[in-house]
C-alpha positions in Angstrom: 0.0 0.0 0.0 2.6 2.1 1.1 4.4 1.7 -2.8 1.2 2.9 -4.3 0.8 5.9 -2.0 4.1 7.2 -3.4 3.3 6.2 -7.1 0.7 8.2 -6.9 1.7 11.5 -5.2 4.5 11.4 -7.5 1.6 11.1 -10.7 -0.5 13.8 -8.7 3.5 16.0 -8.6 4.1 15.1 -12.5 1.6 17.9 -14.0 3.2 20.7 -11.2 6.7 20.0 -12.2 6.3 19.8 -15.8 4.4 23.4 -15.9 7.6 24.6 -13.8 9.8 26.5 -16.7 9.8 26.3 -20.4 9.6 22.9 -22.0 11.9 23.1 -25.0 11.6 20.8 -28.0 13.9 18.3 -29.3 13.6 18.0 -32.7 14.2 20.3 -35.7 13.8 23.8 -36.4 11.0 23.0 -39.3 9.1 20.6 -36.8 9.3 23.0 -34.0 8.1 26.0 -36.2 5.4 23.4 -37.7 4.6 22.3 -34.0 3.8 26.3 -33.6 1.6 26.9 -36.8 -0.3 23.5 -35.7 -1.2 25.1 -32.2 -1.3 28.5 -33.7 1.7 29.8 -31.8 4.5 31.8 -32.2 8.3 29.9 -32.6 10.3 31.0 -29.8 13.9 30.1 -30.5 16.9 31.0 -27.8 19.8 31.4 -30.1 22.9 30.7 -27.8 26.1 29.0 -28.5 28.4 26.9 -25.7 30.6 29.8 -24.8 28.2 32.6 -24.3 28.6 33.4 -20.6 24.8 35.2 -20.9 23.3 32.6 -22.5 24.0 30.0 -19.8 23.0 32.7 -17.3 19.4 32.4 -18.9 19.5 28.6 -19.2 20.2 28.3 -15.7 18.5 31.2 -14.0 15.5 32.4 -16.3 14.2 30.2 -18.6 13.7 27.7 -15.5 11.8 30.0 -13.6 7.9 29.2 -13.3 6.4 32.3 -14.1 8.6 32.3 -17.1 7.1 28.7 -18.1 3.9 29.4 -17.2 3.5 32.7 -19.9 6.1 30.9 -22.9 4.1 27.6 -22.7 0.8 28.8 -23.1 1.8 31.0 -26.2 4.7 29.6 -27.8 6.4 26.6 -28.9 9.8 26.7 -27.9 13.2 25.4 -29.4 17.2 25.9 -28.1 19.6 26.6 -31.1 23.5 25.9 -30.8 24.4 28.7 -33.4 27.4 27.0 -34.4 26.4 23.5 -34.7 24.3 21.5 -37.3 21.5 23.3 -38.5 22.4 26.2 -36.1 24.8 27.2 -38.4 22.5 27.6 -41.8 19.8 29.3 -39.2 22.6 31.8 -38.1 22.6 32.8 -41.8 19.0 33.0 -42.6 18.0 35.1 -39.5 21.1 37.4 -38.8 22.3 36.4 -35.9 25.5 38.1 -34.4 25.0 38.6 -30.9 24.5 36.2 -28.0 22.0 35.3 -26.3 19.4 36.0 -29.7 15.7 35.5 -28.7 14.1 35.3 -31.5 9.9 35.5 -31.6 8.6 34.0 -34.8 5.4 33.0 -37.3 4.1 30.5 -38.4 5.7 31.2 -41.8 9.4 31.4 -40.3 9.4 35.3 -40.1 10.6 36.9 -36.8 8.2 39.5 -35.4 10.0 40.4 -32.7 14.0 39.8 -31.4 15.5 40.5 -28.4 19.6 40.3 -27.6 21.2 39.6 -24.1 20.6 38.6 -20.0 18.4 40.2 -18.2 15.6 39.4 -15.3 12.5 37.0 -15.8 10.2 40.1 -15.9 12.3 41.8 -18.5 12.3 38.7 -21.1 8.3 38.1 -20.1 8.1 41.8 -21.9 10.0 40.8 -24.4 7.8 38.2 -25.4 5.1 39.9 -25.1 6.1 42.5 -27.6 5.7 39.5 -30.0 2.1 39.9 -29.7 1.9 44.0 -30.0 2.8 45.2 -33.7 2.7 48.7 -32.0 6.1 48.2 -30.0 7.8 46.3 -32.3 10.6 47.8 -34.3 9.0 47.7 -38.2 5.9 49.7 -36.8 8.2 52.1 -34.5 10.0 52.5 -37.6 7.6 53.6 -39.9 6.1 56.1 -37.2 9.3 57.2 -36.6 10.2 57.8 -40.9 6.6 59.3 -41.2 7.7 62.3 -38.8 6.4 61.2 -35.4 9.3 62.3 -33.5 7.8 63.5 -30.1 10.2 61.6 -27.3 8.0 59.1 -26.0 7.3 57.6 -29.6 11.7 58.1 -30.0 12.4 56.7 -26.7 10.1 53.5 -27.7 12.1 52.7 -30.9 15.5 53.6 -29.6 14.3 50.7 -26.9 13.1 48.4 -29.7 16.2 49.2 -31.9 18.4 48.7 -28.6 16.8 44.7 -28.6 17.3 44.2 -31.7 21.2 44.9 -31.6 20.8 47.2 -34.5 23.5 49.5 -33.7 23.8 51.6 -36.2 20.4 52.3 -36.9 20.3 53.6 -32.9 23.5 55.4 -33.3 21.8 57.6 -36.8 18.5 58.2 -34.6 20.4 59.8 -32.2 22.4 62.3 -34.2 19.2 62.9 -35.2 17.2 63.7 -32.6 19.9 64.6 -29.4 21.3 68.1 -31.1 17.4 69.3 -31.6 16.6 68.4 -28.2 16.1 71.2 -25.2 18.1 70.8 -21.7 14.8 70.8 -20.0 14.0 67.6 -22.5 17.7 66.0 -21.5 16.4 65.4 -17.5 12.8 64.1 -18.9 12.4 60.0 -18.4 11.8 59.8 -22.7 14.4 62.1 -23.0 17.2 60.5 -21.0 15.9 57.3 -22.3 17.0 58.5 -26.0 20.5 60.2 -24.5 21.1 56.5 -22.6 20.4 54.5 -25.3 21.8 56.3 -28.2 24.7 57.8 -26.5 25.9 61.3 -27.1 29.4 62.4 -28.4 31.9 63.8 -25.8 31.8 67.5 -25.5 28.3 67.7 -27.2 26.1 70.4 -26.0 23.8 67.4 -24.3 27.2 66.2 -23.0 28.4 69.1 -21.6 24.9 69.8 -20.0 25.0 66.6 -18.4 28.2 67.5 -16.8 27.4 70.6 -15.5 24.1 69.4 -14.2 25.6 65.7 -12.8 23.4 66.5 -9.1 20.2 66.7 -11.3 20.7 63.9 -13.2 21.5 61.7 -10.4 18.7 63.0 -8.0 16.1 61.9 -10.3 14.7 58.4 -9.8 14.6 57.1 -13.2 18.2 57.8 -13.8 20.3 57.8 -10.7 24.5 57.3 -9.7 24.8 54.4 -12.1 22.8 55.2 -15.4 24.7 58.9 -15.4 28.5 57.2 -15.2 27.4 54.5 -17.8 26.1 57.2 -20.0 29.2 59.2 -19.5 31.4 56.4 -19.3 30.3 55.2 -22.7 30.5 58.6 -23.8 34.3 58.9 -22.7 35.3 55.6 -24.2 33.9 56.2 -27.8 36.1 59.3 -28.0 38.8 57.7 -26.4 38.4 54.5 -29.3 38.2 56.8 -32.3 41.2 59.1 -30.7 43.5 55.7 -30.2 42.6 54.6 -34.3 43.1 57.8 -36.1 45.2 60.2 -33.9 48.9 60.4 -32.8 50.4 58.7 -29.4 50.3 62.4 -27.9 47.0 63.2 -28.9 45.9 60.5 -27.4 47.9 61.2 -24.5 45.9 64.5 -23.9 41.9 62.8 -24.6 43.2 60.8 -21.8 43.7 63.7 -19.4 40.6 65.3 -20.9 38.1 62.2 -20.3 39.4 61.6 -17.0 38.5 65.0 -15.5 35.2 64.0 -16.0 34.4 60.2 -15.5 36.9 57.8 -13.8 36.4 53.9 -14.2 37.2 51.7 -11.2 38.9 49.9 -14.0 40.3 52.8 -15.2 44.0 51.2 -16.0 42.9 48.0 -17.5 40.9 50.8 -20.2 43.3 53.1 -20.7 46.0 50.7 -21.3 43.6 48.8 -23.6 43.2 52.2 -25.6 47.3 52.5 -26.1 47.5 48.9 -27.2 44.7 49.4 -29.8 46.6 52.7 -30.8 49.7 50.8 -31.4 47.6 48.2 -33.7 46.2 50.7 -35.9 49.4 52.1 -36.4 50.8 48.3 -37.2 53.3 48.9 -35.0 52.6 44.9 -33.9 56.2 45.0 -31.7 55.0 47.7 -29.8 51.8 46.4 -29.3 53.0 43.0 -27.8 55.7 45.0 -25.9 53.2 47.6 -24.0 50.8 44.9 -23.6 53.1 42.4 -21.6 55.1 45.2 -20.0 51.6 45.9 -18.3 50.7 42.6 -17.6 53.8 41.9 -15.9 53.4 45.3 -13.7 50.0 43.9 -12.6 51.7 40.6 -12.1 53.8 41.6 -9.8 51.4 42.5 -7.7 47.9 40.4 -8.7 49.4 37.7 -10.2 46.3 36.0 -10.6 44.4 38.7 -11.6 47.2 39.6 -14.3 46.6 36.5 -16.0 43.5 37.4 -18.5 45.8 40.5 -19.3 48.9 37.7 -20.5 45.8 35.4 -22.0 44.1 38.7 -24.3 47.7 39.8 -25.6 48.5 36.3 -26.5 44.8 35.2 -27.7 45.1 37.9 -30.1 47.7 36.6 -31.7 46.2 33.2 -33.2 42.8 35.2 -34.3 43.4 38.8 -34.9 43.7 38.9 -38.6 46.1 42.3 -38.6 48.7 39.7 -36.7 48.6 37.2 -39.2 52.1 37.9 -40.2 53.4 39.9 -37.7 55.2 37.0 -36.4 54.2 37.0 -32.6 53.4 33.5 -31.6 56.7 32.2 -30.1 56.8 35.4 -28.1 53.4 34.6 -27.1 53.7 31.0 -26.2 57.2 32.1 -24.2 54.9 34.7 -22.3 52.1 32.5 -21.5 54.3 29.5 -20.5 56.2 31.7 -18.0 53.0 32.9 -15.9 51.1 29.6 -16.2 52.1 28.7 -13.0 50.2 31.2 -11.2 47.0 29.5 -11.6 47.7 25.5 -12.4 43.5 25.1 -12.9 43.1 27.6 -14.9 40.9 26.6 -18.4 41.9 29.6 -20.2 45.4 29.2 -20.4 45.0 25.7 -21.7 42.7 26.7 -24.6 45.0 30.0 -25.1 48.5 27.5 -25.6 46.5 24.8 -27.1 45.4 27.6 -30.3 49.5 29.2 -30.4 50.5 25.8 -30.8 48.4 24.9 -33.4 48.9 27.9 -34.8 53.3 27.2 -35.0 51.7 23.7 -36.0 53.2 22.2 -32.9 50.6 19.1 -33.2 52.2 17.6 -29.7 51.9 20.4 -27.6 48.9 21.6 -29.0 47.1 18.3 -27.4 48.8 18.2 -24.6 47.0 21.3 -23.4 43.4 20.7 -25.3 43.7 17.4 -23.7 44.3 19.2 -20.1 41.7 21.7 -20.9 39.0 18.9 -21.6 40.6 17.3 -18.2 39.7 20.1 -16.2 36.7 21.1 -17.7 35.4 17.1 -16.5 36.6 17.5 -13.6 34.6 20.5 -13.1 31.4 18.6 -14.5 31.3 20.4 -17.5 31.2 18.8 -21.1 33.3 20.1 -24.0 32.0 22.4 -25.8 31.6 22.8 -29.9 34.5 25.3 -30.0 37.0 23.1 -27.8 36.0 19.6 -29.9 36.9 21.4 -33.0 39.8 23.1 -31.8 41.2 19.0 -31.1 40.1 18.3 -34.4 42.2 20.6 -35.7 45.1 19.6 -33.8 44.6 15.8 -34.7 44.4 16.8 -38.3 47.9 18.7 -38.1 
């Protein structure tokens, strides 16, 4: 009696549990989407790809989440893509995708109505999804209001949102030139208004910028912006300038944008940035030497006293090397397998380093090498409970095929 009790309290469980988070299909894309247009749903397809650090973040903490199933379920059919594996790949094509996490929100005939790009809370994708079902916040309609002249801010501040989603960049960056300059200071401290100034950005020393600056108490006081918006804003602000200075300007001009920027915004990370800025100043002047030179010479000062924070500094510099395409030939790779080797040390677990030796090897076609440290990666990675993912298996095959 006592057997039966359980069987069935465990039956009475089964409906409970299953309703808890979104129950993802396991077949293909076309029997998914055909699934949807048999239910009359919308296709909800999380685009993701084994080394997107946001895309586990919404495996693991969003997508489970009840009131997350609970909404998804009862209007969608929903399918997980591996962008960079089987028919991933041809989907990756055929729908645009170039930033990770994707959420894509789409009809019965295979066209997305709605996307969405990045991590964030269970509330915040529920809104996403929901835009799926309202053409009038989604980004074709926004952008026809927007091209037929309706440009009053809280019909801007929508489509800057929408265009923000969609990880179409450029499109936000032209809206902005285009509405910012015409906009009033009394506009700037407005929720719409600093809505368009936060998600389009403005240029440093811009009249809006400038305001901004002069007016930091105001901005921060109100509720809808606060501390953290008005340094991101700035921040962001700051490091465009600071980008296009280091790409098209001489080492002492860039000297000076640095003293400039910083009387106005200071990163806590403000080294690691500036010393990224020199080293991508040295690159667009293909002065590759230099480059590798600055960029270890600061790594090792950081070494010295974080070595084990210094280490992703070592592992960028010599990364670079196997997959920037301007370093093709600027014959780096023993100088970066030399640097890497040295520090390794510091951190005997650590994955990165293994994947970062395994690719210079390859790259100087050191085949036994090469596995030794793909082979330690995949160790440690099992060890950790973690399977291998698409880019480490076919960074082995490469290596075996050497």
């Amino acid at each position: 009696m006592k057997k039966v009790t359980i069987v069935i309290v465990m039956l009475l469980m089964l409906p409970r549990l299953n309703a808890q988070g979104i129950s993802f299909e396991h077949g293909t894309f076309k029997e998914a989407l055909a699934k949807a247009k048999a239910e009359k749903k919308l296709l909800f397809m999380d685009c993701f790809t084994t080394w997107c650090g946001p895309c586990k973040k919404m495996a693991k903490e969003i997508f489970p989440q009840q009131t997350v199933g609970e909404y998804i379920n009862a209007n969608f059919v929903s399918v997980k893509m591996d962008m960079e594996k089987g028919e991933g790949i041809e989907l990756t094509k055929t729908y645009s995708v170039s930033a990770y996490p994707t959420l894509l929100f789409i009809d019965a005939d295979g066209k997305v109505v709605h996307r969405s790009t990045g991590a964030g809370t269970a509330e915040e994708f529920i809104e996403q999804a929901k835009i799926a079902f309202d053409p009038t916040k989604q980004v074709s309609y926004l952008e026809k209001q927007y091209q037929s002249g309706k440009r009053d801010l809280a019909t801007v501040a929508q489509y800057v949102k929408a265009l923000y989603a969609a990880y179409n960049l450029e499109a936000l960056k032209k809206v902005g030139a285009e509405v910012i300059p015409a906009m009033t200071p009394e506009q700037y401290l407005t929720e719409d208004g600093f809505t368009v100034i936060g998600y389009a950005g403005i240029e440093f020393k811009s009249k809006a910028y400038n305001y901004l600056i002069k007016n930091k108490q105001a901005f921060i006081d109100k509720p809808y912006i606060g501390a953290k918006t008005f340094e991101y804003v700035i921040g962001t602000s700051t490091s465009n300038y600071l980008k296009e200075t280091a790409a098209k300007k001489t080492l002492a001009e860039l000297d000076k944008a640095v003293a400039e920027t910083e009387k106005d915004f200071v990163s806590p990370q403000q080294e690691l940035i500036i010393n990224y800025y020199y080293g991508q100043h040295y690159l667009a002047q293909k002065q590759y030497d230099k480059w590798f030179e600055f960029s270890k010479q600061k790594a090792d000062e950081m070494f010295a006293k974080k070595p084990k924070e210094a280490l992703s500094s070592y592992i960028n510099t010599a990364y670079s090397v196997t997959v920037n395409p301007d370093l093709e030939k600027a014959g780096l790779e023993q100088k970066a397998i030399a640097m890497v080797e040295n520090v390794k040390d510091a951190d005997p677990e650590s994955l990165p380093i293994n994947f970062c030796l395994a690719s210079l090897y390859l790259k100087t076609k050191n085949k036994g090498k090469a596995l030794e440290n793909i082979n330690a990666f995949i160790k440690k990675s099992e060890a950790k409970g973690e399977a291998p993912s698409s880019r480490v298996i076919d960074l082995k095959s490469k290596i075996e095929n050497l």
